[in-house]
C-alpha positions as CSV (number, residue, x, y, z in Angstrom):
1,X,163.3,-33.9,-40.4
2,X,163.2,-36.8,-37.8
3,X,159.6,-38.4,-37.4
4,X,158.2,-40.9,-34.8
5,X,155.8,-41.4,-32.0
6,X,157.3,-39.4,-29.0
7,X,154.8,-41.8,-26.6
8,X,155.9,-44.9,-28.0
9,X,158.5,-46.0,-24.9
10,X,157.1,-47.5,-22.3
11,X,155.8,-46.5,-18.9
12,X,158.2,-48.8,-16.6
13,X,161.1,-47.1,-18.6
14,X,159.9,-43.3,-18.1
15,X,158.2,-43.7,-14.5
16,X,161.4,-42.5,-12.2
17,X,160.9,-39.4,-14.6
18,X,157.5,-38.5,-15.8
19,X,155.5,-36.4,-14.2
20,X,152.2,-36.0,-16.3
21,X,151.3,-38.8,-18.2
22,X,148.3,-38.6,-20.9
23,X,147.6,-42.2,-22.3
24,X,144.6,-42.0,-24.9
25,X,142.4,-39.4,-23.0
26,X,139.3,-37.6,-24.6
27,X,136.8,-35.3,-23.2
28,X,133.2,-35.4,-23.9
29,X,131.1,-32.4,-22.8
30,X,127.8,-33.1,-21.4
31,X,125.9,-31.9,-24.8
32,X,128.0,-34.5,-26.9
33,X,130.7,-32.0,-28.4
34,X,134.2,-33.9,-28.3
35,X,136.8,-31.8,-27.2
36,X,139.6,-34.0,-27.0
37,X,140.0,-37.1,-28.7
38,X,142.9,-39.7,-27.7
39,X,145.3,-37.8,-26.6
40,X,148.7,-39.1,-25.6
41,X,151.4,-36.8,-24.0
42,X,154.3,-37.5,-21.3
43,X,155.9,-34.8,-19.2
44,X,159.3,-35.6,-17.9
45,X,160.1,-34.1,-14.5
46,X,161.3,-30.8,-15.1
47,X,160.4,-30.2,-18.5
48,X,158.7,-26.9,-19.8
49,X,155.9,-28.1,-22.3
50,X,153.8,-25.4,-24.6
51,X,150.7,-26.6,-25.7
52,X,150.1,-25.1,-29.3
53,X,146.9,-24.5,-31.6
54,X,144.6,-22.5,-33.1
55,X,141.2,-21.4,-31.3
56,X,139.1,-24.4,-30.2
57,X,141.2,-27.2,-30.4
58,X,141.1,-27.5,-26.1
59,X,144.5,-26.5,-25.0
60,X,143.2,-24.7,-22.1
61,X,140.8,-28.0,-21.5
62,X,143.7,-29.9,-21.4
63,X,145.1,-28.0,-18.7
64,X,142.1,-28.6,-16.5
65,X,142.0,-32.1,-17.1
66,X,145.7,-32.4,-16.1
67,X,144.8,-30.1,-12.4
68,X,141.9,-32.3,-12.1
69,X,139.6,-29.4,-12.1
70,X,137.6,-31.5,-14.4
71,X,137.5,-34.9,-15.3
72,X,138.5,-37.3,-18.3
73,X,135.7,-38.8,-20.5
74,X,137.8,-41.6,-21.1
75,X,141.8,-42.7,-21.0
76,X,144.3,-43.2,-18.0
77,X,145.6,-39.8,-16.9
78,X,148.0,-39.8,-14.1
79,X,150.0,-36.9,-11.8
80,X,153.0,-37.7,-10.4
81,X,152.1,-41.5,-10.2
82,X,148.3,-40.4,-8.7
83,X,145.2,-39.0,-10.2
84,X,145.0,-35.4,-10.7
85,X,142.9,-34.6,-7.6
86,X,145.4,-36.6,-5.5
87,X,148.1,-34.8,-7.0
88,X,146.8,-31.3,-6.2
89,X,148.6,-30.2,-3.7
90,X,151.8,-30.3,-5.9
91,X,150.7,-28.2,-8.1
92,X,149.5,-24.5,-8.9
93,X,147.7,-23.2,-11.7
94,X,148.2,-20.0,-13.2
95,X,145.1,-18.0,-15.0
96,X,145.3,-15.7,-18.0
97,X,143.7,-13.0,-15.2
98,X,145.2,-12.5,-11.9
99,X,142.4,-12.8,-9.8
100,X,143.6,-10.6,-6.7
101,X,141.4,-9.9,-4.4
102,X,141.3,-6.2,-4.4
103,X,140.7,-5.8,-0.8
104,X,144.0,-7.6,0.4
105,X,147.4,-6.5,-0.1
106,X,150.3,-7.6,-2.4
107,X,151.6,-9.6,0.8
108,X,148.1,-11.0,1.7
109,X,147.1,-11.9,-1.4
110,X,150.4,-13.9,-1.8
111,X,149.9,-16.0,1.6
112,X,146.3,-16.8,0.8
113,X,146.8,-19.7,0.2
114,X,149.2,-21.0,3.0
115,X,146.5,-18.9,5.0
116,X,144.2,-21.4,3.7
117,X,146.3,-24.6,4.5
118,X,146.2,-23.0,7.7
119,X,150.0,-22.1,7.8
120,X,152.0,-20.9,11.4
121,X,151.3,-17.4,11.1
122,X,155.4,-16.6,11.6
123,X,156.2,-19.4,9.1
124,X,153.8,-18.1,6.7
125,X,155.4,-14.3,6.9
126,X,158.6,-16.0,6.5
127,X,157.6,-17.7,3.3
128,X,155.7,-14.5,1.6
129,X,158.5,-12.6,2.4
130,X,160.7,-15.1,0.8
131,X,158.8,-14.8,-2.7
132,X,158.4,-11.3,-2.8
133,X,161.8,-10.9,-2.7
134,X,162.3,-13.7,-5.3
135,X,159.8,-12.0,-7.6
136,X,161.3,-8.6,-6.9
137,X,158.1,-7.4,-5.1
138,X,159.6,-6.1,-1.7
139,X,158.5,-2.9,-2.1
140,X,155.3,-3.0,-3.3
141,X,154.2,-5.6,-0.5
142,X,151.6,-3.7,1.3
143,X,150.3,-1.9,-2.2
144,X,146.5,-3.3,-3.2
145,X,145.9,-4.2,-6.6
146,X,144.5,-1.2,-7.9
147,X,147.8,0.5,-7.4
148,X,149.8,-2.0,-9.8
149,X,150.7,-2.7,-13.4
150,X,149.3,-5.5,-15.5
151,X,152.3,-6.7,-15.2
152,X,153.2,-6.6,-11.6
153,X,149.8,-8.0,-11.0
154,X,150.8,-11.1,-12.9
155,X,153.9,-11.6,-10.8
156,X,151.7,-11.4,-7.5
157,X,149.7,-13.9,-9.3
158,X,152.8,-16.5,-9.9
159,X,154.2,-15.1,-6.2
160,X,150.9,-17.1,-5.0
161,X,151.4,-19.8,-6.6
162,X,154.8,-20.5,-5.8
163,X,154.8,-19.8,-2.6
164,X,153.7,-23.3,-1.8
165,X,156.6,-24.5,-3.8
166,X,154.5,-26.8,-5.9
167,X,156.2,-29.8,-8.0
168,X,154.2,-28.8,-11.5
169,X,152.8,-25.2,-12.5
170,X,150.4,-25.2,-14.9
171,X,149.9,-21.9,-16.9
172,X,146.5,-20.6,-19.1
173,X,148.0,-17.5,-21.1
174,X,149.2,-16.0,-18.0
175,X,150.6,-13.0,-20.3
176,X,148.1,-12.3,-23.1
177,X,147.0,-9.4,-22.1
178,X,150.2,-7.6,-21.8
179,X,152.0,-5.3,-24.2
180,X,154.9,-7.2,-26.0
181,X,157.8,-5.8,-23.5
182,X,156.0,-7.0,-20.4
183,X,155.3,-10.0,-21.6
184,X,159.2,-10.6,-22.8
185,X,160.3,-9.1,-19.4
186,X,158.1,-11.5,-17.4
187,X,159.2,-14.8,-20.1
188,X,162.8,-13.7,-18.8
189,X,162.0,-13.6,-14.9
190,X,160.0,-16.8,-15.2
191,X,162.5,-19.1,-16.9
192,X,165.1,-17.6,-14.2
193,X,163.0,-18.5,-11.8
194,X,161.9,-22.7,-13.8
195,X,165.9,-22.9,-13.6
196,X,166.5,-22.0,-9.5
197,X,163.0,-23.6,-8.6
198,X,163.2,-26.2,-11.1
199,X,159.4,-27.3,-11.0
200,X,157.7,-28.7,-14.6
201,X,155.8,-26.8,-16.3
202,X,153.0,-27.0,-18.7
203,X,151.9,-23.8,-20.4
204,X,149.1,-22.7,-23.3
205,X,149.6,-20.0,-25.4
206,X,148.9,-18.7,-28.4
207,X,152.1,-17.0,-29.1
208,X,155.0,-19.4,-31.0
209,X,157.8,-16.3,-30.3
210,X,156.8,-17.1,-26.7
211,X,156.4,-21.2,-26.7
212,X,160.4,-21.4,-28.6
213,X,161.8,-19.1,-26.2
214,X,160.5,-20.9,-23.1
215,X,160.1,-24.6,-24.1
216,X,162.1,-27.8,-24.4
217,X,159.0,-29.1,-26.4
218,X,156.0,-27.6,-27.7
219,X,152.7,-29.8,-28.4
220,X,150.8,-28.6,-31.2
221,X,147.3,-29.8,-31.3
222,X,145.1,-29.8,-34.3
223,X,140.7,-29.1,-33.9
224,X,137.4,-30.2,-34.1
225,X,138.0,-32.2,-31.9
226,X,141.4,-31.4,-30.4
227,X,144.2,-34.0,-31.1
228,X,148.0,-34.1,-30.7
229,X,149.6,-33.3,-34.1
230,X,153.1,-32.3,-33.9
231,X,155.7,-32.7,-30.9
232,X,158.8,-30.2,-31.4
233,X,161.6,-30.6,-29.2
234,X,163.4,-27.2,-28.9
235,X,167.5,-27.5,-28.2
236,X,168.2,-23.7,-28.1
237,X,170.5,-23.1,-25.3
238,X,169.9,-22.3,-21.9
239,X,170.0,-19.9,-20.0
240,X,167.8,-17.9,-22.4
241,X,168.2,-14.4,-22.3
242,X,167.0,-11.7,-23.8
243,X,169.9,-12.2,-26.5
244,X,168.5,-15.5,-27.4
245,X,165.6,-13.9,-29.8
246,X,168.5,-12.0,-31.4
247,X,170.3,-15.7,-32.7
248,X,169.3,-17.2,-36.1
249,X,168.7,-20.4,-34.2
250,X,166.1,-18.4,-32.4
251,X,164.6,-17.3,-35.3
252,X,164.7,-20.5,-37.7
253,X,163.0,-22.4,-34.7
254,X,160.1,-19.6,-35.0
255,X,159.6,-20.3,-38.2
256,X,159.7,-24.0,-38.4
257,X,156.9,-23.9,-35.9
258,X,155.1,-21.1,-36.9
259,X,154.8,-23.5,-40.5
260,X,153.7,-26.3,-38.5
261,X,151.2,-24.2,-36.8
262,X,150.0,-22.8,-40.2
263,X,149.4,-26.6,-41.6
264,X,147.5,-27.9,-38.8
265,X,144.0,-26.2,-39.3
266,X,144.0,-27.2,-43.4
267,X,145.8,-30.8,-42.7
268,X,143.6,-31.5,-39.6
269,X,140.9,-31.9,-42.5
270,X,142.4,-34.4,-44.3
271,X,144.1,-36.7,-41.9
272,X,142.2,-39.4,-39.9
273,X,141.1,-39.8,-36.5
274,X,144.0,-41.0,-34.2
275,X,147.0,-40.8,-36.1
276,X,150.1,-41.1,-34.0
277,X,152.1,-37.5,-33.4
278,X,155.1,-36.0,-35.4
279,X,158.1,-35.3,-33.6
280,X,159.6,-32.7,-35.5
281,X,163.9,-32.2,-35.2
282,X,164.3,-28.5,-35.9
């Protein structure tokens, strides 16, 4: 086991390739609860990050921090060399629900957006037809929500936002609610599409199965308030296929984090307040 502060290189060094860059940021709600305390995390361009952690510790807060849907208490916090409301137009975020609008179709709902940035009407076609295809959603284009799957719904959903072909995706649980095989199936087709798109990628889940097979590092943050506590680079091989959960390097990295995971809650008690992050070698 190889420890050290995975922040502790400097920004001139990393700026040609971070992306997301969280230097000592905490959030304060408005009723005095601390969310977030002193965060530090860098995302290298192209990277696939899982944030980790039980219930409560503000991995889904986080996330809206990063979009810039709402603000830091305190800390620098910077997208792509910008602020996150600068940066918003290379990104997309991804919700745990779909939210299609039930009214529009497969193909509308995909070019609302562009509809939105007021997109050419032929070059906004061109581009939903583009990411249906990618997404494998041809055929289902001028269906309405209430004639899909969970699952398909969720693909319309990441359809939308990548028809914009955004720099960084952000992802809340995009999958929970799907059985077990849907959500494996839709892991597969959205680390085929992270290697031919090749955005980075910050996700939040619950799932440690899910974080190893799509990650090259997984934050794990401890609560009350929510603090960085473990950073696990994960070297499994790419591309990562369906056969990748069947290796024992697959399964040894599932349960070195799933231990991890399990120490947090009870060692979150006993550490103090600001204490730099483990990077784990697994």
């Amino acid at each position: 086991m190889k420890t050290g502060d995975p922040n502790s290189r400097s920004v001139e060094a990393r700026a040609s390739q971070t992306e997301v860059v969280l230097i000592g940021v905490s959030k304060k709600f408005r009723r005095g609860s601390l969310a977030l305390q002193d965060i530090s995390i860098r995302v290298d361009k192209h990277e696939f990050v899982s944030l980790l952690g039980p219930s409560g510790c503000g991995k889904s807060t986080l996330l809206r921090l990063v979009s810039g849907l709402t603000p830091a208490s305190s800390g620098q916090l910077e997208v792509m060399g910008k602020s996150p409301a600068a940066a918003r137009d290379q990104m997309s975020f991804i919700f745990q629900d779909a939210t299609l609008l039930p009214w529009r179709t497969v193909e509308q709902n995909v070019g609302l957006g562009l509809e939105l940035e007021h997109e050419k009407k032929e070059t906004r076609i061109a581009k939903v037809a583009k990411m249906l295809e990618l997404v494998g959603l041809t055929a289902v284009a001028q269906r309405y929500p209430r004639q899909l799957s969970g699952g398909m719904k969720m693909r319309v959903s990441i359809a939308r936002a990548l028809v914009s072909r955004p720099s960084l995706l952000l992802l809340d649980e995009p999958f929970a609610a799907l059985d077990e095989m849907s959500r494996d199936r839709l892991n597969e087709e959205l680390l085929r599409l992270y290697s031919e798109q090749k955005w980075t990628v910050m996700f939040v889940t619950h799932s440690v199965a899910e974080a190893v097979f799509l990650s090259t590092r997984i934050v794990i943050l401890a609560p009350h308030p929510g603090r960085v506590a473990h950073v696990i680079p994960i070297d499994l091989p790419w591309p990562r296929t369906a056969e990748t959960r069947l290796t024992m390097a697959y399964e040894e990295q599932v349960a070195q984090v799933s231990r991890l995971l399990r120490s947090v809650q009870t060692a979150s008690l006993h550490s103090p307040d600001g204490q730099s992050a483990e990077e784990v070698q697994v």
